[in-house]
C-alpha positions in Angstrom: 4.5 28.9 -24.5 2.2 25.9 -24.9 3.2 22.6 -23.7 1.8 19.4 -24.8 2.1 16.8 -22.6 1.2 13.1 -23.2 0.0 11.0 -20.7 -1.4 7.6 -20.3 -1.6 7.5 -16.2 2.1 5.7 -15.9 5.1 6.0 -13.5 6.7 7.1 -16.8 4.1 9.8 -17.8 3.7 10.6 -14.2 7.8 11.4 -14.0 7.3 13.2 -17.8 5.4 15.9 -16.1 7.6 16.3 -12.8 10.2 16.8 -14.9 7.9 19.3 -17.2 7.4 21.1 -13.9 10.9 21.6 -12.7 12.2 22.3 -16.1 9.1 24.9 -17.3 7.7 26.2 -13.8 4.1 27.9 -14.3 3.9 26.8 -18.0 0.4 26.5 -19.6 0.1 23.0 -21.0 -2.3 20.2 -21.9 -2.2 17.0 -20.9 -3.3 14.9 -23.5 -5.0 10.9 -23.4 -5.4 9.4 -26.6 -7.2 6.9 -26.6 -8.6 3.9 -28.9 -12.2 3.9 -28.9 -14.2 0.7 -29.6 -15.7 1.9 -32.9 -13.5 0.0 -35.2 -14.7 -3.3 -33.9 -18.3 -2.3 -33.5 -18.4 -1.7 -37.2 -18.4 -5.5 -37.6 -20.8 -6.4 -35.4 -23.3 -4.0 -37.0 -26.8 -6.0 -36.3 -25.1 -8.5 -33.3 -26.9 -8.3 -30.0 -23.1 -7.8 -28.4 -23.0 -4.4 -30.0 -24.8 -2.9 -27.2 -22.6 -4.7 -24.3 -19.7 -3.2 -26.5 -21.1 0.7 -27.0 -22.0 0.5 -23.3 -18.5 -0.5 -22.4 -16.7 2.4 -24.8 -18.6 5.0 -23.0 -17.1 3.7 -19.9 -13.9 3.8 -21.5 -14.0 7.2 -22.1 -15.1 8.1 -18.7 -12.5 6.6 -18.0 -9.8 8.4 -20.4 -11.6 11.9 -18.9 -10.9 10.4 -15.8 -7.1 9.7 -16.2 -6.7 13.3 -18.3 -8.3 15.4 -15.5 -5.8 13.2 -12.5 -2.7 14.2 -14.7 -4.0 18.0 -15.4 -4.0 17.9 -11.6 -0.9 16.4 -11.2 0.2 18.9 -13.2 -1.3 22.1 -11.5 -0.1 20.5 -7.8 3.1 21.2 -9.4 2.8 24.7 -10.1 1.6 23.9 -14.1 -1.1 25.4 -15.4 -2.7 22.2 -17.0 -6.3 21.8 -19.0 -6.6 18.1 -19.8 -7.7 16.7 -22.8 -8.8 13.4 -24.3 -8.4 12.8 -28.4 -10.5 9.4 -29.6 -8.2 7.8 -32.3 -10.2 5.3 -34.1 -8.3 5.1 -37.3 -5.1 7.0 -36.0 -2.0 5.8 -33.9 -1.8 7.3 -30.2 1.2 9.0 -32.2 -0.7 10.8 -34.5 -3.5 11.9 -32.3 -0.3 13.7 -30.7 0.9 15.2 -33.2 -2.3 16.4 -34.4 -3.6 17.9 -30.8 0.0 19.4 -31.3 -0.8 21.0 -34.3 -4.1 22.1 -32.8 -3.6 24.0 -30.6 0.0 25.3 -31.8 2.0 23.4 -29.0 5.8 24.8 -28.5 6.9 21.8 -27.2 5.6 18.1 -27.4 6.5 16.4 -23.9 7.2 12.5 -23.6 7.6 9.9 -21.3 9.6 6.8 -22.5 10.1 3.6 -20.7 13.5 3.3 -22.6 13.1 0.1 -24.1 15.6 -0.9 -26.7 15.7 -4.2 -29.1 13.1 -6.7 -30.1 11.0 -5.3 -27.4 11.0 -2.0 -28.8 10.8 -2.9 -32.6 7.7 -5.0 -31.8 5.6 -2.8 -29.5 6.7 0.3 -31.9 7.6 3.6 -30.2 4.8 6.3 -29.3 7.8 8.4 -28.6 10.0 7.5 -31.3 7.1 7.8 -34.1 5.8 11.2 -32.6 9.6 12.5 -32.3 9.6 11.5 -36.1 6.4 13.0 -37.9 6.2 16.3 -36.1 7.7 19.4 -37.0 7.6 20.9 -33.8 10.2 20.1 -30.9 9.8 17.0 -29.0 10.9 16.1 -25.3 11.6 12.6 -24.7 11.8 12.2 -20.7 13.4 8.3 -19.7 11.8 6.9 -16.6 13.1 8.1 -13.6 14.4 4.0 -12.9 16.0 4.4 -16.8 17.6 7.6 -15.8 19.0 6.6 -12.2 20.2 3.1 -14.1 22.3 5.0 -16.8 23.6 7.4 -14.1 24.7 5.2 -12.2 26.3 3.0 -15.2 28.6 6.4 -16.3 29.6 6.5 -12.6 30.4 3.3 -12.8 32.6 3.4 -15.8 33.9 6.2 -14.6 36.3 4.5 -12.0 
């Protein structure tokens, strides 16, 4: 079994793969940054002295990414995962479908999640990685809430419950 994991360097990706841990103890997985490279914009500056400042800047961006993949591959091993992080550069593709593609890859049996649970306007204008990877991939998905999310409706059924 291969797990996917996403993982951005929040409490909420951070909680995705305790919760990967304690569910799939000693599962291989990958823990996957996609990121959004610069490219795009520095195709329109094409000539502009900027363009330098700006390709100088991307490559510490994704320094940066390989930075945040490797500390939630360790996160993952110090929890008994056997984690290889990765980093897939989306310049013309949503976060979602670098997923889903990486998924497809390397032939993941699970896709892995956090979610921070937002609902509403909130949700409809910031989109959902979650949601929009949940909804183009044929392969099962794991949507983890927050840990806060998760205590917070736990605590709501309790208190209904009296």
């Amino acid at each position: 079994m291969s797990i996917l994991i996403a993982y951005d360097g929040s409490s909420d990706a951070q909680h995705a793969i305790e919760e990967t841990a304690r569910l799939f103890p000693g599962a291989s997985t990958v823990v996957l940054y996609a990121r959004q490279p610069l490219e795009s914009l520095a195709a329109h500056l094409e000539g502009h002295p900027a363009l330098e400042d700006l390709r100088d800047l991307d490559t510490r961006t994704l320094d940066a990414s390989e930075q945040l993949a490797a500390e939630g591959a360790e996160r993952a091993r110090a929890l008994g995962l056997k984690a290889e992080p990765r980093v897939a550069s989306v310049p013309e593709e949503t976060a979602a479908e670098a997923i889903v593609d990486v998924a497809e890859e390397i032939d993941a049996s699970l896709i892995v999640l956090g979610s921070r649970g937002r609902r509403g306007l909130p949700a409809l204008l910031s989109g959902s990685t979650s949601t929009r990877v949940m909804h183009s991939t044929g392969r099962p998905t794991l949507i983890i809430p927050s840990g806060a999310l998760a205590a917070a409706r736990r605590a709501s059924r309790a208190g209904a419950g009296r």
